[in-house]
C-alpha positions as CSV (number, residue, x, y, z in Angstrom):
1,X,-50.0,249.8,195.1
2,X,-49.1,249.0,198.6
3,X,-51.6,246.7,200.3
4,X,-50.1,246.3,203.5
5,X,-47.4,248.9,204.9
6,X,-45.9,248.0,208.8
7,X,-43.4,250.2,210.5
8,X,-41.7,249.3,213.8
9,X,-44.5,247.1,215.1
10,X,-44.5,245.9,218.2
11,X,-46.6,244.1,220.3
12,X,-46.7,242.8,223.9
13,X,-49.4,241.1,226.3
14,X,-48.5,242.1,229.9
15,X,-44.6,242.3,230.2
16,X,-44.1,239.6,227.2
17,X,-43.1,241.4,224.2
18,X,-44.3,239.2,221.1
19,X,-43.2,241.3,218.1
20,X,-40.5,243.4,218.6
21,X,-39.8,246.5,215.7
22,X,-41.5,244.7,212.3
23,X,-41.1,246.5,209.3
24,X,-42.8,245.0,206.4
25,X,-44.2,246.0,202.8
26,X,-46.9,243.9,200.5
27,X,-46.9,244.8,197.3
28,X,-50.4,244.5,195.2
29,X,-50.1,240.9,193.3
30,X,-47.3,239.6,195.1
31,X,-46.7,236.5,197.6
32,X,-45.1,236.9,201.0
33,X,-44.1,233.8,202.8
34,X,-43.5,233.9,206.4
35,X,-41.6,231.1,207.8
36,X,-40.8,230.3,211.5
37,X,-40.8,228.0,214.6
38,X,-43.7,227.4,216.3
39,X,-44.5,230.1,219.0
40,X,-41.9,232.9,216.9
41,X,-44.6,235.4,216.5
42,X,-46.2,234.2,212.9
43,X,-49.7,234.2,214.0
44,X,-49.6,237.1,216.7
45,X,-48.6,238.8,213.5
46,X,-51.6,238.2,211.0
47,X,-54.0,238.3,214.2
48,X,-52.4,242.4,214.3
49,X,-53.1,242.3,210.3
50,X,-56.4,241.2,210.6
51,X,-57.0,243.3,214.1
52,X,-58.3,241.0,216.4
53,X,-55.8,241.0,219.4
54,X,-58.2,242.0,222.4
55,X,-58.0,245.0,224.6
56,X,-54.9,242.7,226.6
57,X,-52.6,243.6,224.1
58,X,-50.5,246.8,223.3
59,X,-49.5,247.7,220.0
60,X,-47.1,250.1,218.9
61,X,-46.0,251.2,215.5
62,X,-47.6,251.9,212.0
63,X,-50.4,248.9,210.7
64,X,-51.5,250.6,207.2
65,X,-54.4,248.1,205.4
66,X,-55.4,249.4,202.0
67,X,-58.2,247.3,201.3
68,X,-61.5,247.1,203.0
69,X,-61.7,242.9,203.0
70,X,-59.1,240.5,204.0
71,X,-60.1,236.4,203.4
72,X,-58.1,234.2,205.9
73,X,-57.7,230.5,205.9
74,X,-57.1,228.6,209.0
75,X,-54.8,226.5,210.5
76,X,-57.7,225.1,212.7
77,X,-59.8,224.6,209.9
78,X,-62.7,223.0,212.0
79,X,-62.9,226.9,213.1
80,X,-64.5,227.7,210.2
81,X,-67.5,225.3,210.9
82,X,-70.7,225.4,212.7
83,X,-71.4,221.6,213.2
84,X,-75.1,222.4,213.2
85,X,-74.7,223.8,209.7
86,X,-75.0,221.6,206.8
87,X,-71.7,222.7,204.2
88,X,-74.4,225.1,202.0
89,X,-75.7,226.6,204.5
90,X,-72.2,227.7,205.2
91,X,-71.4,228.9,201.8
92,X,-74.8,230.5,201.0
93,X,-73.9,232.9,203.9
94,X,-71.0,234.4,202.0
95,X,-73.5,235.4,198.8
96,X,-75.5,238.0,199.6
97,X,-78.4,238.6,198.2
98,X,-79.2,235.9,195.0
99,X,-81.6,233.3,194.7
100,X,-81.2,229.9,196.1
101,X,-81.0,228.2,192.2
102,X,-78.3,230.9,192.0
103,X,-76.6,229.7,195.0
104,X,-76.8,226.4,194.7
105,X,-74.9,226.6,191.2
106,X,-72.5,228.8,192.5
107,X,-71.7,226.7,195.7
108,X,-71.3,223.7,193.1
109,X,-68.9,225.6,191.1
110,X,-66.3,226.6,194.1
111,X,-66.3,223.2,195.3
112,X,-65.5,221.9,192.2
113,X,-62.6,224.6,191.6
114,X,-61.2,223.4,194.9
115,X,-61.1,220.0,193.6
116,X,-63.9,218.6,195.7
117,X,-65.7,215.1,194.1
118,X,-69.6,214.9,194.1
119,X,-70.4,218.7,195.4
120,X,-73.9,217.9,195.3
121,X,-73.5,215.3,198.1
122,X,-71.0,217.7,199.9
123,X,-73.5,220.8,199.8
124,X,-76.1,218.3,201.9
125,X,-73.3,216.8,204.6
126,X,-72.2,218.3,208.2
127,X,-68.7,219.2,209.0
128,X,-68.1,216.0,211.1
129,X,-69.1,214.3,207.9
130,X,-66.1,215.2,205.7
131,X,-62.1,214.3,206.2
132,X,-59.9,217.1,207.7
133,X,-58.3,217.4,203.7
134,X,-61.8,218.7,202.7
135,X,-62.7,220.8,205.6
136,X,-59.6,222.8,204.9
137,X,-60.4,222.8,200.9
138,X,-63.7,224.1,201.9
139,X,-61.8,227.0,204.0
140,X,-60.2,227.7,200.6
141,X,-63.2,228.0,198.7
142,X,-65.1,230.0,201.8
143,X,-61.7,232.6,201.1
144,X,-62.3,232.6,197.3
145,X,-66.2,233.4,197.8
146,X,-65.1,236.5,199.4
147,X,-63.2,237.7,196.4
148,X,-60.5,239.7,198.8
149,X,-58.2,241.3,197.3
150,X,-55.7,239.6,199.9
151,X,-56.1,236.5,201.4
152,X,-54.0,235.1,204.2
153,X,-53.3,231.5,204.4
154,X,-51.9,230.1,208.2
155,X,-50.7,226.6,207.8
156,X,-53.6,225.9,205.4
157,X,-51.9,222.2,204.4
158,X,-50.2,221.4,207.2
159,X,-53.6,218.7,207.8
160,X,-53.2,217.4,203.7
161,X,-52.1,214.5,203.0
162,X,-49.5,215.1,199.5
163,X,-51.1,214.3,197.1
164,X,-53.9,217.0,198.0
165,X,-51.3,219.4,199.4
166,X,-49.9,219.2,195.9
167,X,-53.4,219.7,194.2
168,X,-54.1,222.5,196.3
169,X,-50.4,224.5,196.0
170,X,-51.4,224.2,192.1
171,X,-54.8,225.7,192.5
172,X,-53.7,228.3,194.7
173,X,-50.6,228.7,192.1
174,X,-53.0,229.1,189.0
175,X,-56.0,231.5,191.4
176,X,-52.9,234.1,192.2
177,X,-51.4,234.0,188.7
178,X,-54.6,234.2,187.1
179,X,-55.9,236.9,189.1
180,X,-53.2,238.4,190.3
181,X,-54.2,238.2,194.4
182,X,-52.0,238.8,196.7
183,X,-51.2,236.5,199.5
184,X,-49.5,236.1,202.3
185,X,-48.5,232.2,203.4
186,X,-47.4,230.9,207.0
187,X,-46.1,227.9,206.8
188,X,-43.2,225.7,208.9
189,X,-43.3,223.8,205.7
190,X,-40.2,225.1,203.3
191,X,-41.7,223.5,200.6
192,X,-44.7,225.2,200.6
193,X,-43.3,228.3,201.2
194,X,-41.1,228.3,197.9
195,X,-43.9,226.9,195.7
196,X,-46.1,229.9,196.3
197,X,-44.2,232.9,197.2
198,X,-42.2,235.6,195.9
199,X,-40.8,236.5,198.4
200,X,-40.0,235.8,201.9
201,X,-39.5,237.1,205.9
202,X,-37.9,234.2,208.1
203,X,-39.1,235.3,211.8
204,X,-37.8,234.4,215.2
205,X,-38.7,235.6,219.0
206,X,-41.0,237.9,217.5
207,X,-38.6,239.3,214.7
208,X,-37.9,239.7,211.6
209,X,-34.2,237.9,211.2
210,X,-34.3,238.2,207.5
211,X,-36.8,238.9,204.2
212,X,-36.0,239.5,200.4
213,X,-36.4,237.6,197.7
214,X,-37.2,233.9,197.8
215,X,-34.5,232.8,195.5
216,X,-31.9,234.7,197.8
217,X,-33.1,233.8,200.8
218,X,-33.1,230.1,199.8
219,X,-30.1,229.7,197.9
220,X,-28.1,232.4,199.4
221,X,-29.6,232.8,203.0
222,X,-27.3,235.6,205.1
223,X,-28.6,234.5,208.6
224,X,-27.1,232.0,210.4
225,X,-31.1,231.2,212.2
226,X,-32.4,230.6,208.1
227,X,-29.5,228.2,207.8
228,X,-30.2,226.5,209.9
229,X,-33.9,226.4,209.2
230,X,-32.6,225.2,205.7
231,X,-30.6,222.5,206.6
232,X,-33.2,220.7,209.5
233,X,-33.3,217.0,208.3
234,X,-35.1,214.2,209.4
235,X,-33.5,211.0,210.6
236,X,-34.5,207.6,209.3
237,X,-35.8,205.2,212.1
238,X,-32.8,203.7,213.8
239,X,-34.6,202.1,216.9
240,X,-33.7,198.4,217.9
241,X,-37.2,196.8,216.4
242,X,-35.4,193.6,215.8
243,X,-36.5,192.0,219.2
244,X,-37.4,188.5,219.4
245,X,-40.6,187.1,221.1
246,X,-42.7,190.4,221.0
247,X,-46.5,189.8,222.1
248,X,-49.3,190.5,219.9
249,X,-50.8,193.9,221.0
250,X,-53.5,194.7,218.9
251,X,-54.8,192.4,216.2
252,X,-57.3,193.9,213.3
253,X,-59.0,190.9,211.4
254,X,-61.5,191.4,208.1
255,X,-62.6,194.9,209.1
256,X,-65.1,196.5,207.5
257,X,-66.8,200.6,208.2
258,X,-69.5,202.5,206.3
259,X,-71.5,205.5,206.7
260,X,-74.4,204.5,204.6
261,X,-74.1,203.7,200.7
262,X,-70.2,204.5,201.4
263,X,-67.8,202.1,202.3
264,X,-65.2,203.6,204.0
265,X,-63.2,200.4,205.4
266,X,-62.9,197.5,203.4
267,X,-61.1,194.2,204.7
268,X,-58.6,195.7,206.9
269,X,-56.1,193.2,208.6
270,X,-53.2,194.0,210.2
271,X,-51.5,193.5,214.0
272,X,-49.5,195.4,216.1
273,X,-46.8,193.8,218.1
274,X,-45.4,195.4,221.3
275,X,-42.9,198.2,221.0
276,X,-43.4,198.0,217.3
277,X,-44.6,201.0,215.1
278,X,-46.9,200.9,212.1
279,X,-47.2,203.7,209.9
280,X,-50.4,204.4,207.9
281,X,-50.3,206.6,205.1
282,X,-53.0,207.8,202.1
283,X,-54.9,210.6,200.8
284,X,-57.5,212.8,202.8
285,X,-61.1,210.9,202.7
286,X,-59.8,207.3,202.2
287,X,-60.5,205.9,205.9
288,X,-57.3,207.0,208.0
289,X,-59.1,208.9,210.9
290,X,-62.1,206.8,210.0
291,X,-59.7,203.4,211.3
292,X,-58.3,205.2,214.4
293,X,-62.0,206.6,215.5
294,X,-62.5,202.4,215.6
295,X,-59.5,200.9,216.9
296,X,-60.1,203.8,220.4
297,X,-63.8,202.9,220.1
298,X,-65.3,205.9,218.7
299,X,-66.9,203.9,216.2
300,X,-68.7,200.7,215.7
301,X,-67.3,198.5,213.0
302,X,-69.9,197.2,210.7
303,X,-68.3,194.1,210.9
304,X,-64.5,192.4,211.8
305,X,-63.0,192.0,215.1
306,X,-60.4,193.5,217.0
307,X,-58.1,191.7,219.5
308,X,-56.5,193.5,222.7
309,X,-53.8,190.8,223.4
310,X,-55.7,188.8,221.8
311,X,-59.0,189.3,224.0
312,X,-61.8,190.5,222.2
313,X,-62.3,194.1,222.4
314,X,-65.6,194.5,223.2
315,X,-67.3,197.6,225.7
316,X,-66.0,196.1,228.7
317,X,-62.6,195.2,228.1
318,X,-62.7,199.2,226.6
319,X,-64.0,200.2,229.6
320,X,-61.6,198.4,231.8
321,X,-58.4,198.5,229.7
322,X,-58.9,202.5,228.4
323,X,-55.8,204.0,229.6
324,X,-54.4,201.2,227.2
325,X,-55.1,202.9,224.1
326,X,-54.6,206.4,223.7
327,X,-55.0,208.2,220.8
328,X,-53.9,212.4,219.7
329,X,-56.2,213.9,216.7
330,X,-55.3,216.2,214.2
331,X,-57.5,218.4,215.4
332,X,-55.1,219.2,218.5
333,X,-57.3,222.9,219.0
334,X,-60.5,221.5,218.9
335,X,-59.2,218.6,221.0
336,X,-58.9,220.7,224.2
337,X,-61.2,223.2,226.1
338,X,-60.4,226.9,225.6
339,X,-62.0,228.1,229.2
340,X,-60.3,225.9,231.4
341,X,-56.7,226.1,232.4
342,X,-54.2,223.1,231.5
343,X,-53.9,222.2,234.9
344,X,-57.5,221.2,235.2
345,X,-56.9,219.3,231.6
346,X,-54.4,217.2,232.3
347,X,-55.9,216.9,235.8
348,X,-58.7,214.8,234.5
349,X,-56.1,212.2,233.8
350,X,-53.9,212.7,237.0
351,X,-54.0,214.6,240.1
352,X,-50.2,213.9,240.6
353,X,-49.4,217.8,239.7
354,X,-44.9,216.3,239.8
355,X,-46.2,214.3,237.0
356,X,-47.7,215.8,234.9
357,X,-45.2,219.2,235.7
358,X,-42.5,215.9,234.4
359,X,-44.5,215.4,231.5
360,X,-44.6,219.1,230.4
361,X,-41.0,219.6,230.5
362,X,-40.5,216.0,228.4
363,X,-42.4,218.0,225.6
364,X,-40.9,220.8,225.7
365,X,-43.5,223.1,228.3
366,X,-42.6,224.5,231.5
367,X,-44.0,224.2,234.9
368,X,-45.6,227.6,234.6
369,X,-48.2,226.7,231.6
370,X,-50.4,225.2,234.0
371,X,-51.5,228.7,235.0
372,X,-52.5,229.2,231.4
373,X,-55.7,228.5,229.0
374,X,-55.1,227.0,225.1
375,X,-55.6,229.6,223.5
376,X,-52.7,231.5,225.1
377,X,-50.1,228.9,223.2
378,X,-48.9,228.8,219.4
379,X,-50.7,225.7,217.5
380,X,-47.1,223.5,218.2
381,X,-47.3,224.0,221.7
382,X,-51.5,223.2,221.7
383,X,-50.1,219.9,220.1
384,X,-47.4,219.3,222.5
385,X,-49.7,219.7,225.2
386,X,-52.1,217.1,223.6
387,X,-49.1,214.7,223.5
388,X,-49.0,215.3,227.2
389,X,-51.8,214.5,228.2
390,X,-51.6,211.4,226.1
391,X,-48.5,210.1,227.7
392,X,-50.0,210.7,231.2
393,X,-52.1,207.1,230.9
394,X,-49.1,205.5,230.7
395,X,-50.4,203.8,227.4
396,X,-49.2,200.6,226.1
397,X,-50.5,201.7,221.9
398,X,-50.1,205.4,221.2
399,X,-52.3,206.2,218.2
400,X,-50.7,209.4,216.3
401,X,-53.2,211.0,213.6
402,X,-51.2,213.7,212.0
403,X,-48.9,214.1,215.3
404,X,-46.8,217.1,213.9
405,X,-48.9,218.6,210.9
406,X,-49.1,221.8,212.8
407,X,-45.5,221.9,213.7
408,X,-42.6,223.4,212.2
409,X,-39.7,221.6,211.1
410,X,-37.3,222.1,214.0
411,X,-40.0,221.3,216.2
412,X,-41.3,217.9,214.3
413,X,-37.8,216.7,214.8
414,X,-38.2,217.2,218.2
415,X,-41.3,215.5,218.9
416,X,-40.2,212.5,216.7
417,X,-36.8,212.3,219.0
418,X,-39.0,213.0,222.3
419,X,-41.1,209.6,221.2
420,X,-38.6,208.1,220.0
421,X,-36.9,208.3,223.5
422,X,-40.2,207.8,224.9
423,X,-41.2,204.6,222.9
424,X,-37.6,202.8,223.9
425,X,-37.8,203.9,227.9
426,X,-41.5,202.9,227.9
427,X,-42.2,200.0,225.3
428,X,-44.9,202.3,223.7
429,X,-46.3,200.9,220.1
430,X,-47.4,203.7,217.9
431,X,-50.1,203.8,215.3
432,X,-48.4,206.8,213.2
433,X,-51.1,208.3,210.8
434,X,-49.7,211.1,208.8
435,X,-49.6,212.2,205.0
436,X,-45.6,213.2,206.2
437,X,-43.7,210.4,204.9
438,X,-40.5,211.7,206.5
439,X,-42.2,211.2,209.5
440,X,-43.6,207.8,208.9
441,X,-40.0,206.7,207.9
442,X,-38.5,208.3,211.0
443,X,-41.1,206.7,213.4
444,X,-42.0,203.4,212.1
445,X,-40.6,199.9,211.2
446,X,-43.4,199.2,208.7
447,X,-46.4,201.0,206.8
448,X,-49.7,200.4,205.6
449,X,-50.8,201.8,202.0
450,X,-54.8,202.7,201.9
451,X,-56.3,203.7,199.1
452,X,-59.8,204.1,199.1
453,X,-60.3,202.4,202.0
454,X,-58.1,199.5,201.3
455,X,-54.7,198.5,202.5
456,X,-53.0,198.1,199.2
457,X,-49.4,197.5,199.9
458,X,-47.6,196.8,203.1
459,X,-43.9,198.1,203.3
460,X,-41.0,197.4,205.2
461,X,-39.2,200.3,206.8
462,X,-35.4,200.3,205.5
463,X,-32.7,202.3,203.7
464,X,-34.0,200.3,200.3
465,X,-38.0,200.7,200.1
466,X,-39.2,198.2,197.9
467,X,-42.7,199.7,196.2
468,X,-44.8,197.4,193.8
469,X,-48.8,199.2,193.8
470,X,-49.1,202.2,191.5
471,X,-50.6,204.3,194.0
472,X,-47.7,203.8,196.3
473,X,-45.2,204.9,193.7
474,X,-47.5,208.6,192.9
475,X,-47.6,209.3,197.0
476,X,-43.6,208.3,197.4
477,X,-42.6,210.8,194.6
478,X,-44.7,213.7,195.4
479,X,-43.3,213.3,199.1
480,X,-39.7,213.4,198.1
């Protein structure tokens, strides 16, 4: 049975033609994975599946749907979320007409099958209360409520760190097998891509350059575009970090952060030196975001002090040195306001319109997205534009959390070479948190372990890693 049947689609908003001519066929059971840069017409694509490009657009061509339910899951999985909403009231929504025992042992169930700890605590939490890992597991389980004969998944682990990303490919691997979904998988992540699919459409400028098979179109790719794709390689770090007489920029000493019985942060001590890197890695839930929220004063530390070159960072020297510390989320769609224009964002930060035009074109925008709103821009361009407005402080520590997770490869390599030119023509120190480890070891000098809130081993950047904790070892080999 055909599920999903596209002839000669195309689709254009104004005079900018998006998709040009797709032709596509999903099989019932089967996984299609799309892969892409950022802004090559991926998510224009599902948005024409799923038939909610507004009356701006014009489509022409053949869009046949067989089935009367589609499930998606997010890249922007804080989408999903009323913040008002505690996490059951979210998934009671989705079961109809059952009593609240009922739904209650249901919603237990799904959270456990999506590899969530303590579901009874999680039913009772808010959004803002959980890690972005779990947010997006809970965006699996809202999909698997559904029971959709075909769910889409857009970039649905490009926010896990790999160990999770590894339990959910697995989950997702043995819910398709089992019973036989079908899916269809956008992802700038290769790896991904080959783990779940069957087979595969490589898209640029809003076409299809090649599909069959996966195993063909990895291992015997015919277009020069998917060869490329194939072969995009990080670098290792090769900056000049060597310096002598570097200042202490920020100093972390015996910090400690909980949000009541739960500990998150536990004796944290570390320093940052200037035009240094430190790279932070870990699973979803151990503290990460938790640490940057402090360090840019988002939250209170229980207790611990931080040092601003060597001052204590208290509420006035934030107040006075804020342009000092910036910081990008992970969240880079949620991090900007959908109904105003991009001028007027980055205009909070400077009025100097040659700047910030400068800026734009250093990440890869031109002059003429100041005339546009987010929502207008592919998710990689929503984070360049986030880097931006970073960089337009003029910061001295640059704190990264997940910098590139909704980027495709070609793309992360060049935002890691843009602030890598950045960090040597500015003397920017960056606080790199990402569950990426190529781009931990293409950004930074030295990284931080944590595990459950803990820094359990402190590495050394180089050619020969030298790995002693246990922990360590399991998130080095499922990132290789």
């Amino acid at each position: 049975m055909e599920i999903l049947k596209i002839e000669n689609l195309s689709v254009c908003i104004k005079e900018n033609k998006i998709l040009n001519s797709i032709n596509l066929i999903l099989e019932e059971g089967r996984v299609l994975g799309i892969v892409g840069k950022s802004g090559s017409g991926k998510t224009t694509l599902i948005s024409s599946i799923l038939n909610i490009l507004d009356k701006k657009w014009s489509i022409e061509g053949k869009l046949e749907l067989n089935i009367d339910k589609v499930a998606l899951i997010p890249q922007d999985f804080n989408s999903a979320f009323n913040p008002l909403m505690k996490i059951k009231s979210h998934l009671y929504e989705l079961m109809g007409n059952i009593s609240y025992s009922e739904k209650k042992s249901k919603a237990i169930k799904i959270l456990k099958r999506v590899k969530i700890n303590n579901p009874e605590i999680v039913l009772n939490l808010y959004p803002y209360e959980l890690s972005g890992g779990m947010l997006q597991r809970i965006n699996i389980a809202f999909a698997l409520l559904m029971e959709s004969k075909l769910i889409i998944a857009d970039e649905f682990t490009s926010s896990l760190d790999t160990i999770t990303q590894n339990e959910i490919l697995k989950l997702l691997y043995d819910i398709q097998k089992k019973e036989k979904k079908t899916m269809i998988i956008i992802s700038h992540d290769l790896k991904v891509i080959s783990d779940l699919s069957d087979d595969i459409c490589v898209m640029k400028n809003g076409e299809i350059v090649e599909c069959g098979r996966k195993d063909e179109v990895l291992f015997s790719p015919k277009n020069e575009y998917t060869k490329k794709l194939l072969h995009n390689k990080f670098l290792k770090n090769d900056l000049n970090l060597e310096k002598l007489d570097k200042k202490i920029l920020l100093s972390v000493e015996n910090l400690y952060k909980s949000y009541g019985d739960k500990e998150v942060l536990k004796d944290i001590n570390f320093k940052i030196l200037e035009d240094s890197s430190i790279g932070i890695i870990g699973e979803s839930g151990n503290g990460k975001t938790t640490l940057a929220k402090v360090l840019v004063g988002l939250e209170k530390q229980d207790r611990g002090e931080i040092y601003l070159y060597n001052k204590l960072l208290n509420k006035e020297i934030f107040k006075n040195n804020r342009n000092m510390i910036q910081i990008i989320f992970q969240n880079s769609v949620g991090a900007l306001n959908p109904y105003r224009k991009i001028k007027n964002i980055l205009g909070d930060v400077t009025k100097d319109i040659d700047k910030i035009s400068k800026i734009l074109l250093e990440v890869g925008l031109e002059k003429e997205s100041l005339e546009k709103y987010p929502k207008q821009f592919s998710g990689g361009q929503v984070q360049r534009i986030c880097i931006a407005r970073a960089l337009l402080s003029e910061p001295k520590l640059l704190i990264l959390d997940e910098p590139t997770s909704s980027l495709d490869k070609s793309t992360q390599i060049q935002i890691l070479n843009l602030l890598k030119k950045i960090k040597v023509e500015k003397n920017i120190s960056y606080l790199i948190i990402s569950h990426n480890l190529e781009v931990i070891e293409s950004l930074c000098d030295s990284i931080l372990v944590i595990y459950r809130g803990e820094i359990v081993e402190r590495i050394k950047n180089s050619d020969e890693i030298t790995i002693t904790n246990e922990y360590t070892q399991k998130l080095f080999s499922l990132a290789k």
